[in-house]
N, C-alpha and C positions, 0 to 999 in steps of 0.2 A: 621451467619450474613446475614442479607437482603438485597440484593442489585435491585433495579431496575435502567435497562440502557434505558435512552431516544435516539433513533436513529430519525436523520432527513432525513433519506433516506426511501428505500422502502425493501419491503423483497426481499430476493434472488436479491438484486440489484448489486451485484458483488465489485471487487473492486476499480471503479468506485466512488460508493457510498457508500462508507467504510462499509457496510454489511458482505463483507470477514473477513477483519481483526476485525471489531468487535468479530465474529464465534471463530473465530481463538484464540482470549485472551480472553475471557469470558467461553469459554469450557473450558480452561485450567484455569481459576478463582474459574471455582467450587472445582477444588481438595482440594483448602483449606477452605472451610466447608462453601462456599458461595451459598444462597437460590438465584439465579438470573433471576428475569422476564424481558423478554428484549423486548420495546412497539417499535412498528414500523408500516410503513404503508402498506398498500396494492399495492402493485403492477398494479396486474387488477382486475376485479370483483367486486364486490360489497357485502360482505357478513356484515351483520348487524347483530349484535353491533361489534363484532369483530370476527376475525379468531384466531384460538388457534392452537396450536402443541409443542408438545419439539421436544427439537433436541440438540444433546450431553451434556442432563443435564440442557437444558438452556428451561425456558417458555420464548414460544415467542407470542405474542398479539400484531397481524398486525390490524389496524384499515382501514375503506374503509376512500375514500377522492371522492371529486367531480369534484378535480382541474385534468386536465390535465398531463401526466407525466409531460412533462419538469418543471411543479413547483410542486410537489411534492416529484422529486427527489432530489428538491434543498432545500426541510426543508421548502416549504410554501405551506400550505394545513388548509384551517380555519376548514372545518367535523373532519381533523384526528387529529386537535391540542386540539378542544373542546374536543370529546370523548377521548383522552388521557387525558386531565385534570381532568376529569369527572372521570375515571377510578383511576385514582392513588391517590384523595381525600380520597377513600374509600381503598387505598391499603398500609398495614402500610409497611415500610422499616427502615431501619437504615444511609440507605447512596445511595444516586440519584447521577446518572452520563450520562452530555447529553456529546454525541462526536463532536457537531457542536453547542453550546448553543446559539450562537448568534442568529443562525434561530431559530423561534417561534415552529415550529414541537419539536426540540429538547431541548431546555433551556426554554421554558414558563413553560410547566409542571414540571420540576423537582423545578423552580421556586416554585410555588402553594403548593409543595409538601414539600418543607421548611419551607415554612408560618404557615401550618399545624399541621404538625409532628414532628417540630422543628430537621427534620434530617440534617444529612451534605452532603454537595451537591458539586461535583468532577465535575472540566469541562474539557472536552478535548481538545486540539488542533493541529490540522494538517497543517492549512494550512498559509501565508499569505494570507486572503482576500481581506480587504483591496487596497489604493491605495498604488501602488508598487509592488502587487503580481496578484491575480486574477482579483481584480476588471481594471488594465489595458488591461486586455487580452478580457473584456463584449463588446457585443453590446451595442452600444450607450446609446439605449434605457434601457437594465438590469440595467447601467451604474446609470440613475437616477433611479433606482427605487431599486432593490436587491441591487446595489453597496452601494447605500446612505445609507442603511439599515446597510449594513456590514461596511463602518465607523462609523456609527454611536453606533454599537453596539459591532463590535469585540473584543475590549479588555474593554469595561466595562462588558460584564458578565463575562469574567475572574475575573477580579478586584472582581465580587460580590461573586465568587466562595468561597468555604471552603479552597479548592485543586485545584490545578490546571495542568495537564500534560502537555508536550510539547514533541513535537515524535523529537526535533532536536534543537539543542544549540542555533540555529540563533533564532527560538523562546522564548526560557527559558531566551536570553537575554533581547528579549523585552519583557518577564513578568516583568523581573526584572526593566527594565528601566520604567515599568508603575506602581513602587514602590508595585509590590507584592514579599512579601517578599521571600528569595531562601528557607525557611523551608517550604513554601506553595505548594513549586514546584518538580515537580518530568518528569525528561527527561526520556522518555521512546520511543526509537526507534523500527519501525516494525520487528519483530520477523522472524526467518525462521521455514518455515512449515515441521520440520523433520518427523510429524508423519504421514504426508501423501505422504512425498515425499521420499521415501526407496531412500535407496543409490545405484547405480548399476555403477561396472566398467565401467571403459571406454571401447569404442569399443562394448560391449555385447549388447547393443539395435540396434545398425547399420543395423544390418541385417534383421529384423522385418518390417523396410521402405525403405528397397531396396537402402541403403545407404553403400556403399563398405568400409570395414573399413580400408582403405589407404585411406580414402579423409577428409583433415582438416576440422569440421564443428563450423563456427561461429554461436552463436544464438544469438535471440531476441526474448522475449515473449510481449505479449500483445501489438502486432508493430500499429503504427496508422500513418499517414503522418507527423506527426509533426517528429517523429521519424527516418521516413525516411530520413526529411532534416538534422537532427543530427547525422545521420551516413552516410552523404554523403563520406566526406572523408574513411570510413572504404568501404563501396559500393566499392570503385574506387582502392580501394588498393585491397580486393579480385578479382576483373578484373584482375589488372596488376599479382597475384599471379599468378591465372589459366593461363594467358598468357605467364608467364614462366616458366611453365610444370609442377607448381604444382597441385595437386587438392586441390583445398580450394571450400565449399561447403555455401552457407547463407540457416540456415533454421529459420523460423519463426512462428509465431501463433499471432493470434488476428482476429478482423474483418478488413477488408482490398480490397479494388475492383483491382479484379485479373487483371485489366486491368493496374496497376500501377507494378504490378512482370514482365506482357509479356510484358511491354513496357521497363522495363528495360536494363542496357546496359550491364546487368549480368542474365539473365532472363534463360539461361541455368543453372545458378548454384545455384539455387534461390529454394529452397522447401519451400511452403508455410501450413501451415494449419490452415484453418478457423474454425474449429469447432473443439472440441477433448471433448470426454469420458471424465469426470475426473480419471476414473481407467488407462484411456491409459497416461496419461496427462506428469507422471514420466518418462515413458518411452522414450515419444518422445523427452522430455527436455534430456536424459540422451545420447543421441545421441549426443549432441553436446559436443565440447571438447576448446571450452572457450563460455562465453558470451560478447555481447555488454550492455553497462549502459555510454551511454555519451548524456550529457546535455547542456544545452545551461546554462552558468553560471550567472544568473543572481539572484534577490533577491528572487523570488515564489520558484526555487530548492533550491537554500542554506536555503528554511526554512520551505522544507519538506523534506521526507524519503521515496523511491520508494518500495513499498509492492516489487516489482517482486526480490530486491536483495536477500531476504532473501528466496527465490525461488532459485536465481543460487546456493549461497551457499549451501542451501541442498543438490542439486543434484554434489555437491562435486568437482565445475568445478573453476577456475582459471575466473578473469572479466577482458575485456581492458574497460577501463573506463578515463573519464579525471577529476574523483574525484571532483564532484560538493559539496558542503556542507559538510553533517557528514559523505560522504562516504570517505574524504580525513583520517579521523580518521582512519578508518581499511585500507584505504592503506598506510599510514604511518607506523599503527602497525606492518602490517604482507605483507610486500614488495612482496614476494614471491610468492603470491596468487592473486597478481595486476599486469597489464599489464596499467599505467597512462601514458596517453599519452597528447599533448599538439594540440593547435585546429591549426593546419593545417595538408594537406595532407602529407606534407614527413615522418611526427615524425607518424601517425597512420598507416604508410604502415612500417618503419620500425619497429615497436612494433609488428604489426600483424606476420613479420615476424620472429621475435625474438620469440616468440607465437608458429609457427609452427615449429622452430626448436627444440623450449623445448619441443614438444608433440611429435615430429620425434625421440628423443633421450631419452623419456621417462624421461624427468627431470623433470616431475610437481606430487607436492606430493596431490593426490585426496583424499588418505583415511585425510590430515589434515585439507584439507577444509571444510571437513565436518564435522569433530570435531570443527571445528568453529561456522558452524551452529549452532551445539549440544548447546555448550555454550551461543549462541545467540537464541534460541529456544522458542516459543512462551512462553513454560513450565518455561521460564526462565523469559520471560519480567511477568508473572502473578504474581510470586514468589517475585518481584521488586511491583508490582500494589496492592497486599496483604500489604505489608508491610507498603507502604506508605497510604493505607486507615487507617489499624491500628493508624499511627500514627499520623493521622489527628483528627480520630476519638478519643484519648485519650488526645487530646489537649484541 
C-alpha cells in the first residue's frame, strides 16, 4: 500500500516539531508492506525543486520555503505548500496522512490529493490548538492571525477527514463530541523508542559520568524553564534530601542557559547536559534511577502525550509524576512503576523519599518497566495505525 505523510514542520526538526515521532512510527509502518514517501520542509538551504533521501525505509522529500523558520516550523510556508501540491498531483497513493492538517503546509495538500485520486485521507492530532489549549499560551499578535486560523480550522479538517487519530482520550472525546463518528477514530498514544534505547541495569552507566553509584539520581530530559517551574517542588525536596545526608543527584538534558543550574539553590547536585551523541543518549538517561514527568494540569496536557515518557519507559526506570491526562491510565494500571504525587511540596518530598528507599532496598522491578515499554513500543502503536488504515480503507 502507498502511503504519503504530509508533515507541517521542517526536517530533522526534532520533537518539537513532531519530525521524531513522525521517524519513529512510519519506520516502523513500513514493516507491514507500506510504500511511504514522507514530504516536508527544509529546514535551511535552498535546494530546488526538492531535497531527497531515505532514511529507515522512508522517502523523504523536504521542499525549500522562503518564510523564515518560526513560520515554517509552524505549517505556514506558501513556496513549500505550492511545490508540495504540485508534487503529490502527480504522485499516485492509496491513503494521505497530514499530522497537523489544519495548517495549510500539512492538510492543503493531502486535501488536493483526494480531489484527485479519490484516496483516503487520515488526519492526525496532537494537540489542543485552539482557544483553551495553545492558542492561550500565543502572543497577542499569533493570537489573531495563526490562532484565528487554528479556530477556525482545527476541528473541521478533522470533520473532513476519512480517519482520524488522536494521541490521547481528552481528544478522541472531542472528536466525538464534534459528531465524528468513534469507528472513524483511532487513539493512538506516543510509543517508547525500545529500539534505540537498549535496556542497561541500574547503576552500570554511573560510572562513564563520574557519577558514584551510591548517589540517588533524579532525571529530566528535554528540561526547558517552563519545567523547571513544574518541578519546583521536586528541586526543593532533593535540597532537603542532600541536606540530610543523603546523596540524591538531579541530572538533566535539553537546551538550557547554564546560568539558571549555577544559580540554583541545588546547583552542586545539579548535572546538566546540553548536547548528547544520540549513541551516548541511552546511556546518560540510564544513569538515572527514577524520572521526573510533572505538569501543570490543565486542558493543553490533558489533551496531549509527552514523546519523553515513552523514553523513561524504555530505559526501564520507575516515573514520580502527578499523572496529568492519559498518563493517569498507566499509573493507575501499574502502581508500582509510579511514584503520583500531589501539587504541593510535602506529598512530592515524601514520594521522593519513598523513591529513594525503594531504590536503597532494591525494591523496584526495572527488567518490568521495560517490558512495558516493549508492549507500548513504537512497533506496536504501527501495528494499531496498520490496522485502522485497513479498515478505513475497506469501508
Amino acid at each position: 500500500m502507498k502511503l504519503i505523510v504530509s508533515h507541517y514542520g521542517m526536517l530533522n526538526g526534532g520533537d518539537a516539531n513532531g519530525f521524531t515521532r513522525n521517524i519513529n512510527l512510519f519506520s516502523e509502518l513500513v514493516n507491514f508492506g507500506y510504500k511511504i514517501t514522507f514530504i516536508t520542509t527544509q529546514k535551511k538551504g535552498f535546494k530546488f525543486p526538492y531535497y531527497k533521501e531515505n532514511r529507515a525505509g522512508i522517502e523523504i522529500i523536504a521542499f525549500p520555503e522562503i518564510f523564515p523558520t518560526r513560520f515554517r516550523k509552524g505549517g505556514i510556508g506558501p513556496l513549500s505548500t505550492l511545490l508540495k501540491i504540485i508534487y503529490i498531483i502527480f504522485k499516485k497513493a492509496d491513503v494521505v496522512y497530514s499530522d497537523t492538517g489544519h495548517r495549510p503546509n500539512s492538510g492543503l495538500p493531502c486535501l488536493v490529493h483526494r480531489f484527485f485520486h479519490k484516496s483516503v485521507y487520515i488526519s492526525d492530532w496532537w494537540e489542543h490548538y485552539s482557544k483553551g489549549g495553545i492558542y492561550d499560551d500565543l502572543p497577542l499578535l499569533n493570537q489573531y492571525t495563526i490562532g484565528a486560523f487554528d479556530n477556525f480550522n482545527e476541528v473541521r479538517n478533522r470533520k473532513s477527514a476519512d480517519g482520524c487519530i488522536t494521541i490521547s482520550h481528552a481528544l478522541k472525546q472531542r472528536a466525538i463530541k464534534n459528531n465524528i463518528h468513534d469507528s472513524r477514530i483511532l487513539l493512538l498514544n506516543a510509543g517508547a523508542d525500545t529500539s534505540k534505547i537498549p535496556f542497561h541495569k541500574v547503576n552500570s552507566q554511573k560510572s562513564k559520568f563520574s557519577i558514584e553509584s551510591d548517589t540517588f539520581v533524579v532525571s529530566i530530559i528535554g528540561i526547558n524553564q517552563d519545567e523547571i517551574t513544574n518541578n519546583d517542588a521536586l528541586i526543593k525536596a532533593i535540597g532537603t534530601l542532600n541536606n540530610s545526608g543523603k546523596k540524591v543527584k538531579l541530572l538533566t538534558t535539553g537546551n538550557l542557559n547554564p546560568q539558571i543550574v549555577e544559580n540554583s539553590s541545588i546547583s552542586e547536585y545539579w548535572r546538566h547536559f546540553e548536547w548528547i551523541p544520540y549513541e551516548e543518549f541511552s546511556e546518560v538517561i540510564s544513569c538515572a534511577d527514577i524520572f521526573s514527568l510533572i505538569q501543570i494540569d490543565n486542558l493543553r496536557n490533558n489533551s496531549r502525550f509527552p514523546n519523553k515518557f515513552g523514553d523513561y519507559l524504555s530505559a526501564g526506570r520507575p516515573v514520580i509524576t502527578n499523572a496529568v491526562g492519559d498518563l493517569k491510565i498507566y499509573s493507575d494500571k501499574y502502581p508500582n512503576f509510579f511514584y503520583v504525587v500531589e501539587d504541593n511540596d510535602k506529598n512530592v518530598l515524601m514520594m521522593l523519599e519513598k523513591a529513594y528507599h525503594d531504590w536503597k532496598s532494591n525494591h523496584i522491578d526495572y527488567e518490568s518497566i521495560r517490558e512495558l515499554a516493549i508492549n507500548n513500543s513504537w512497533i506496536k502503536r504501527a501495528q494499531k495505525l496498520d490496522e485502522f488504515i485497513k479498515k478505513i480503507c475497506n469501508n
